[in-house]
NUTOR-704117 format. One record per residue (C-alpha): residue in three letters; x, y, z. Coordinates in steps of 0.05 Angstrom, whole numbers, padded with zeros to 5 digits, always signed. Each point is the difference from the previous one (the first is absolute). Example, Ala and Ser with C-alpha at 12.3 -4.5 7.8 and 13.67 -1.06 7.14 Angstrom:
2
   type       c1       c2       c3
    ALA   +00246   -00090   +00156
    SER   +00027   +00069   -00013
This chain:
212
   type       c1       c2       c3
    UNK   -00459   +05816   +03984
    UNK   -00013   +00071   +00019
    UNK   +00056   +00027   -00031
    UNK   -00013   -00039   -00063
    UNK   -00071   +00041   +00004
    UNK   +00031   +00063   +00014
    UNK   +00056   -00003   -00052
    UNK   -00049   -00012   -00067
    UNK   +00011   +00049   -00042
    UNK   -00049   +00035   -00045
    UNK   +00013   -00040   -00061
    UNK   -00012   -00060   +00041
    UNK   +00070   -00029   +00005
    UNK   +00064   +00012   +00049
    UNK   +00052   +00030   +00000
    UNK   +00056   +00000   -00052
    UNK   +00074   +00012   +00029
    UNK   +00062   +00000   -00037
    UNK   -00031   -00041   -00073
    UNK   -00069   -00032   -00021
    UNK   +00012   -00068   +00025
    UNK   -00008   +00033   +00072
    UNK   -00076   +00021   -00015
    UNK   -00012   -00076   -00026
    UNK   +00024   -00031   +00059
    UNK   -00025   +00049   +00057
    UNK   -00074   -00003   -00045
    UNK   -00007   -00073   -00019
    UNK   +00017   -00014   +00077
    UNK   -00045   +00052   +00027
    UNK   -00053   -00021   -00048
    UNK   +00009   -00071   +00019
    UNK   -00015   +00016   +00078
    UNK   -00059   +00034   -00014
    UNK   -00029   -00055   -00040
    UNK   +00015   -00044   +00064
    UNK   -00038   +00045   +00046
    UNK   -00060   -00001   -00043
    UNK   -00003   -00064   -00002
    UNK   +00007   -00012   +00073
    UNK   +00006   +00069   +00038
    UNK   +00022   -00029   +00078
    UNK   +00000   +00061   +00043
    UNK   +00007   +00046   -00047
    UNK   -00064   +00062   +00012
    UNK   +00026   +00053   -00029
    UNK   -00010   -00004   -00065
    UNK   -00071   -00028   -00039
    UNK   -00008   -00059   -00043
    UNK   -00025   +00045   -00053
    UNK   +00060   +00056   +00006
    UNK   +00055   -00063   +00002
    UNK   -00045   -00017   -00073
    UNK   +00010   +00072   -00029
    UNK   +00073   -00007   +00027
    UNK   +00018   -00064   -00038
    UNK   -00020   +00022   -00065
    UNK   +00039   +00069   +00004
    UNK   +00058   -00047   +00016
    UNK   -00021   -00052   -00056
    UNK   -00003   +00064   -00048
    UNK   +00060   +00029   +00024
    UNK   +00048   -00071   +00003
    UNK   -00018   -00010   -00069
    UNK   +00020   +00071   -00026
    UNK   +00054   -00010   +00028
    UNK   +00015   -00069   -00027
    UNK   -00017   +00025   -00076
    UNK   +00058   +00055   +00004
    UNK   +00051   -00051   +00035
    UNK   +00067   -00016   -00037
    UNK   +00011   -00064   +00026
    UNK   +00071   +00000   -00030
    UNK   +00030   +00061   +00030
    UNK   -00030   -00027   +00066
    UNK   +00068   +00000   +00052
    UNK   -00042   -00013   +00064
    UNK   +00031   -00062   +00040
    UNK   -00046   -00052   +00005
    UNK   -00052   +00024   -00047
    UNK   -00002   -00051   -00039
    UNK   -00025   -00053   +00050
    UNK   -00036   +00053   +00045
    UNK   -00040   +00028   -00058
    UNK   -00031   -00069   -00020
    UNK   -00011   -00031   +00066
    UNK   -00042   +00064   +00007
    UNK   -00039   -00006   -00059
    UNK   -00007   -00075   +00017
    UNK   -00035   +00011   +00067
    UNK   -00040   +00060   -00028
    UNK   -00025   -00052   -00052
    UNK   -00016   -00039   +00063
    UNK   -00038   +00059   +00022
    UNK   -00045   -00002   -00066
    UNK   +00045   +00064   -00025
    UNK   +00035   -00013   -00068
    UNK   +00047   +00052   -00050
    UNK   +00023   -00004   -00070
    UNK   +00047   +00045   -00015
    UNK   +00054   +00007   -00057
    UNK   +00059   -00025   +00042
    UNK   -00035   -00065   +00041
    UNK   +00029   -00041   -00056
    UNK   +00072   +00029   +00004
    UNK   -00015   +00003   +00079
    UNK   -00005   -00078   +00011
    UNK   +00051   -00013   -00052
    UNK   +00051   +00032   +00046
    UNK   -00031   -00034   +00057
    UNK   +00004   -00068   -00031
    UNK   +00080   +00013   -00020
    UNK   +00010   +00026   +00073
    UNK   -00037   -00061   +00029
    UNK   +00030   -00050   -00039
    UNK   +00069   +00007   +00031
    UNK   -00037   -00008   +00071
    UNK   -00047   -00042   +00041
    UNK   -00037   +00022   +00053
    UNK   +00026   -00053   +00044
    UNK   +00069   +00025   -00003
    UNK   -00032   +00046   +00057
    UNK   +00001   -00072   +00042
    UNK   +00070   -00001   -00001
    UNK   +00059   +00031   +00057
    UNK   +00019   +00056   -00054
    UNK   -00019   +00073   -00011
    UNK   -00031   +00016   -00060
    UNK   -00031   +00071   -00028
    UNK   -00074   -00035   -00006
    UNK   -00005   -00003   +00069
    UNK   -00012   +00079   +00001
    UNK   -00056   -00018   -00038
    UNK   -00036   -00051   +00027
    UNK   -00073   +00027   -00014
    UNK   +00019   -00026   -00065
    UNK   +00001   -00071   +00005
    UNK   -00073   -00014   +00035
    UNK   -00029   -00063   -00021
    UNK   +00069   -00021   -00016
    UNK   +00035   -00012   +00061
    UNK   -00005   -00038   +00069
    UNK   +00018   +00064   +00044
    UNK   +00017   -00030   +00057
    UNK   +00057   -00035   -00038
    UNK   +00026   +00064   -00006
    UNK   -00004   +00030   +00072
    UNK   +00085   -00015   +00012
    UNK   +00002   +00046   -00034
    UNK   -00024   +00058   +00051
    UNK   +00047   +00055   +00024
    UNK   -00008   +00049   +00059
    UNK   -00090   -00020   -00013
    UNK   +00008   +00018   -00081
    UNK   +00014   -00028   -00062
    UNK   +00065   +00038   -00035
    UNK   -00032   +00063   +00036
    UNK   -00067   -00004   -00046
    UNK   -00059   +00017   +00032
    UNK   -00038   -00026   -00051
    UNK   +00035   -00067   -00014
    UNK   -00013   -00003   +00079
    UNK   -00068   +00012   +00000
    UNK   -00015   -00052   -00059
    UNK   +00032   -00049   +00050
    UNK   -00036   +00019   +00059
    UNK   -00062   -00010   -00041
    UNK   +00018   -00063   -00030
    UNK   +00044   -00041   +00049
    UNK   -00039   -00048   +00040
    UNK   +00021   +00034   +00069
    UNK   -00009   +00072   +00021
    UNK   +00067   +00033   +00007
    UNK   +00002   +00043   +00066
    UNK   +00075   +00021   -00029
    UNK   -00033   +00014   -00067
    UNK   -00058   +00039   +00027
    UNK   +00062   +00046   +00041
    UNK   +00038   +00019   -00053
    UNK   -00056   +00019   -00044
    UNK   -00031   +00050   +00065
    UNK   +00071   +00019   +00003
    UNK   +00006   +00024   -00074
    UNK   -00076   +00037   +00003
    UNK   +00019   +00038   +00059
    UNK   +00073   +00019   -00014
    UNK   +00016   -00008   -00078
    UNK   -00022   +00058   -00046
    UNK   -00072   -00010   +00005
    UNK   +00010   +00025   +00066
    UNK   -00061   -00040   +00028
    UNK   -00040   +00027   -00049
    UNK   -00019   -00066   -00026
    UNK   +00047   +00011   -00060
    UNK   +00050   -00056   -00003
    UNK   +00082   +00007   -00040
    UNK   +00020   -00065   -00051
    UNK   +00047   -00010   +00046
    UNK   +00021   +00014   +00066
    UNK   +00043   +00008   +00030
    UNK   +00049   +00030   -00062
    UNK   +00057   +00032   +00032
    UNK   +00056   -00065   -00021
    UNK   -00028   +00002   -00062
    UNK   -00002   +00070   -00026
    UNK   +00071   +00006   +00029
    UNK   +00029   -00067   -00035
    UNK   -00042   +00014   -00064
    UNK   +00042   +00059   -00031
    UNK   +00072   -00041   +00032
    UNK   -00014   -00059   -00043
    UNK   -00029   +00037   -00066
């Protein structure tokens, strides 16, 4: 949570990488868990109730600036399409809503990606890409039907699709919790608190350019 306070930039937002869709997802996110520690701030002292106020809307502002100048179409993120809506769906949750030019076009593309997939295919003894991006499918799934699926304390090396299932499976995950320490104190963040989409990468980035 620190380095989510740390890394706000001026505008309000966070950072853009290699294309726009980066900002979205790195600022809806980071705007989502500041909501959540307003609204209940556990431990959390070193930051006000009033500053975490003035922080949300400069995010709010900045999310939908960024929204309005999105080209939905020329969007070739993987996963966007489900992660992006989820997002906006718990944000909405949050009492945070966005209209934009592309929402339409946006759940559209969800709807045709969805509609060749149920969540509960995640129940069943095969790998499939959604399972990198379990965050995505809250309120949709029974997560501990999907814990077989587990490898080396992670799900498909995801920190995040981990963390949504240590959140939301019935049991603590000790093996869960180890990999995630593992990938804040030794992944790029460097245990600065920043955490990689995936981790670890090495397999992949080596069999990605072999089978394209």
């Amino acid at each position: 949570f620190e380095y989510i306070l740390s890394h706000q930039l001026e505008d309000g937002g966070w950072a853009m990488y290699a294309s726009e869709i980066d900002a979205i997802l790195n600022t809806s996110a980071s705007l989502l868990s500041l909501k959540r520690h307003l609204s209940n701030p556990y431990q959390i002292t070193s930051t006000t109730q009033e500053e975490l106020s003035v922080r949300i809307d400069r995010a709010q502002n900045a999310l939908q600036k960024l929204f309005n100048e999105w080209n939905v179409d020329s969007t070739l993120h993987v996963g966007f399409e489900i992660l992006v809506p989820a997002l906006l769906r718990y944000l909405e949750e949050e009492g945070i809503t966005f209209a934009f030019p592309g929402k339409e076009r946006l759940l559209e593309i969800e709807t045709e990606k969805l509609s060749k997939f149920k969540a509960q295919y995640l129940y069943l003894p095969i790998k499939l890409t959604a399972l990198h991006s379990l965050e995505a499918f809250i309120g949709a799934i029974e997560f501990d039907n999907a814990s077989h699926h587990k490898v080396n304390g992670s799900f498909m090396a995801s920190p995040s699709s981990t963390a949504a299932y240590m959140m939301y499976a019935t049991q603590w995950d000790t093996e869960c919790e180890d990999y995630l320490r593992h990938v804040i104190s030794h992944a790029s963040g460097k245990g600065s608190g920043g955490v990689p989409s995936a981790f670890p990468s090495t397999i992949f980035e080596s069999v990605w350019p072999l089978s394209t």
